[in-house]
C-alpha positions in Angstrom: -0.8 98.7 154.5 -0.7 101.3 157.3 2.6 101.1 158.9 2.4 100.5 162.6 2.3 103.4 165.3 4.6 103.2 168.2 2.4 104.2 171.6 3.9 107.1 173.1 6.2 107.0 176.3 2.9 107.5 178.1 0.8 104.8 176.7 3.6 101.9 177.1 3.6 103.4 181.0 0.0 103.1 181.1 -0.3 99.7 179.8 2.4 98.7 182.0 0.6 100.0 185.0 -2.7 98.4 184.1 -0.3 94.8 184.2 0.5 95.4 187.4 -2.7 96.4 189.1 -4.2 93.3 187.3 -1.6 91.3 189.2 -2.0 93.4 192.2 -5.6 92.5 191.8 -4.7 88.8 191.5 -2.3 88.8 194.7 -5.1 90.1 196.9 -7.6 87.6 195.6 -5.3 84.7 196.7 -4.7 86.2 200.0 -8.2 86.4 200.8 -8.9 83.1 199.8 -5.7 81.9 202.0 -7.5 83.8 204.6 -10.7 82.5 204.1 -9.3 78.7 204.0 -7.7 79.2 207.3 -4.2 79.3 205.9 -2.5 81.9 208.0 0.8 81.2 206.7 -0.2 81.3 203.3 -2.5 84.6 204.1 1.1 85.8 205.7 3.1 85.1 202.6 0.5 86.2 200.2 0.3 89.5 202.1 4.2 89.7 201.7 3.6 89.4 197.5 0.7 91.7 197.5 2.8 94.6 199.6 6.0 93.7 197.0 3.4 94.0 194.1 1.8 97.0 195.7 4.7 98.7 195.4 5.3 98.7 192.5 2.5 99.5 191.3 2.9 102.3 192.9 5.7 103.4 191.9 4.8 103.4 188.3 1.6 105.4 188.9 3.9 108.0 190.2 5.9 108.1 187.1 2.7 108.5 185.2 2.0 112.2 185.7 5.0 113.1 184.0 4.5 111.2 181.2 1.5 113.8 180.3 4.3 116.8 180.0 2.6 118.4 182.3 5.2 120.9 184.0 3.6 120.6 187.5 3.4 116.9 187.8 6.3 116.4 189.7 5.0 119.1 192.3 2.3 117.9 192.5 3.3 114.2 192.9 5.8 115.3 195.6 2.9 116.7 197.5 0.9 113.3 196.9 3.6 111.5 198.4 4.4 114.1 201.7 1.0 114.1 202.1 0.5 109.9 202.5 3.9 109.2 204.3 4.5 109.9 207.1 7.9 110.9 207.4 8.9 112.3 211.6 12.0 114.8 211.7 13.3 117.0 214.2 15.7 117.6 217.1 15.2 116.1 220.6 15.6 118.3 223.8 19.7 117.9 223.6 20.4 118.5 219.9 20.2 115.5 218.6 18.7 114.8 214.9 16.2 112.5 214.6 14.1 111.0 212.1 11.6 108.3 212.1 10.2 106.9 209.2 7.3 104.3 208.0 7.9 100.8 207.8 10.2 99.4 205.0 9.1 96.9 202.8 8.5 93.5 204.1 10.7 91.4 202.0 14.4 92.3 201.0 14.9 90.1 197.7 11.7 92.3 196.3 12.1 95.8 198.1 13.1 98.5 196.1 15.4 101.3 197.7 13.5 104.0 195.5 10.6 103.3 197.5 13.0 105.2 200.7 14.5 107.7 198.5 11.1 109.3 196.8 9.6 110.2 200.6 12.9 110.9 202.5 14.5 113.4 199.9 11.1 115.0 200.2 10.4 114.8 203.9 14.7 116.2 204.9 14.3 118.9 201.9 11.0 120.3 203.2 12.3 120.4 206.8 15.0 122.1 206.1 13.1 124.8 203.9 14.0 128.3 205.4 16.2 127.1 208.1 20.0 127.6 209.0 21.4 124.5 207.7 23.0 122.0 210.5 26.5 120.3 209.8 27.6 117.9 212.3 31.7 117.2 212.5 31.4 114.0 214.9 28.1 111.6 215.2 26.7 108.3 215.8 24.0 107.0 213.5 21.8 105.1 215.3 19.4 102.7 213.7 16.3 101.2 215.6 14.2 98.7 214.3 10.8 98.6 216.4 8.3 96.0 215.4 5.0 94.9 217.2 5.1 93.3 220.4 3.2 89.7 219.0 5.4 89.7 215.9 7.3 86.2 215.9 11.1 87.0 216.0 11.8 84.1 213.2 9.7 87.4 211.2 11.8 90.1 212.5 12.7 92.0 208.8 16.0 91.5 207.7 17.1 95.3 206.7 19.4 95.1 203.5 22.0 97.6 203.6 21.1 99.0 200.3 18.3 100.5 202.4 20.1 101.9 205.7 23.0 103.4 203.4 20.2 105.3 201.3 18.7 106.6 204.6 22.3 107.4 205.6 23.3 108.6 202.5 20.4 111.1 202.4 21.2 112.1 206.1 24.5 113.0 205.6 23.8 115.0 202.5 21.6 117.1 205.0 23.3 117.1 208.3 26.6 116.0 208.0 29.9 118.6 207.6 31.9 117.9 204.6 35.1 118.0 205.3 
């Protein structure tokens, strides 16, 4: 009897990923149905699955790349994700940093914090390439929330604080003096 193989750290990723686009898959099949039934509440929450499921999905297929051994995957997946999300940083006409960023995940129970941390390490890190760094003593962090106009406010996205202390965790590191 042949004894059995163990799949390589790539091929358990791989088969891992393929369960999750197949559920992905799934998700977005129910929502259009919702959708298609009239069932806007249902499309609504469906959406909210699919984005949660999306996710991670995509999170794994990042991984994948560097499961190869490939010594420029990670380069070349940074560059994949600077070039998808949009990420907004600079300084205003007074001095002030800014930075806006892409909509967080829709859901707290099912967000994921790495989702923040994989484009905003790469965004501040790239901005901040070749210049003279900046080191605040004294600020304000100011967090603003802007969501469409029509959105009901009984939808308004409940930020966990996991996610603003990642953003402001990964601001600091770049801007803020250490005293």
């Amino acid at each position: 009897m042949k004894p059995k193989e163990n799949p390589s750290p790539f091929k358990k990723e791989l088969t891992y990923a393929e369960k999750q686009l197949r559920k992905t898959q799934e998700l977005m099949e129910t929502m259009k149905r919702k959708l298609e039934n009239g069932d806007i509440e249902g499309t609504y929450n469906s959406a909210l699955f699919f984005a949660d499921a999306s996710e991670k999905f995509t999170l794994t297929a990042r991984q994948l790349p560097a499961y190869t051994g490939n010594p420029q995957a990670q380069k070349m997946c940074n560059q994949i994700i600077a070039d998808n999300i949009p990420v907004n940083i600079g300084f205003t006409p007074e001095g002030w940093f800014g930075v806006i960023i892409p909509t967080l995940l829709p859901k707290k129970q099912k967000g994921s914090v790495d989702y923040i941390r994989d484009y905003l390490y790469l965004a501040m890190k790239e901005f901040f390439r070749g210049r003279n760094p900046v080191r605040y003593t004294e600020c304000v962090l100011i967090y603003r929330h802007i969501y469409r106009y029509d959105r009901p406010e009984r939808r308004y996205r409940d930020h966990d604080n996991i996610e603003i202390n990642a953003v402001t965790d990964i601001i600091a590191l770049y801007v803020l003096d250490r005293l």
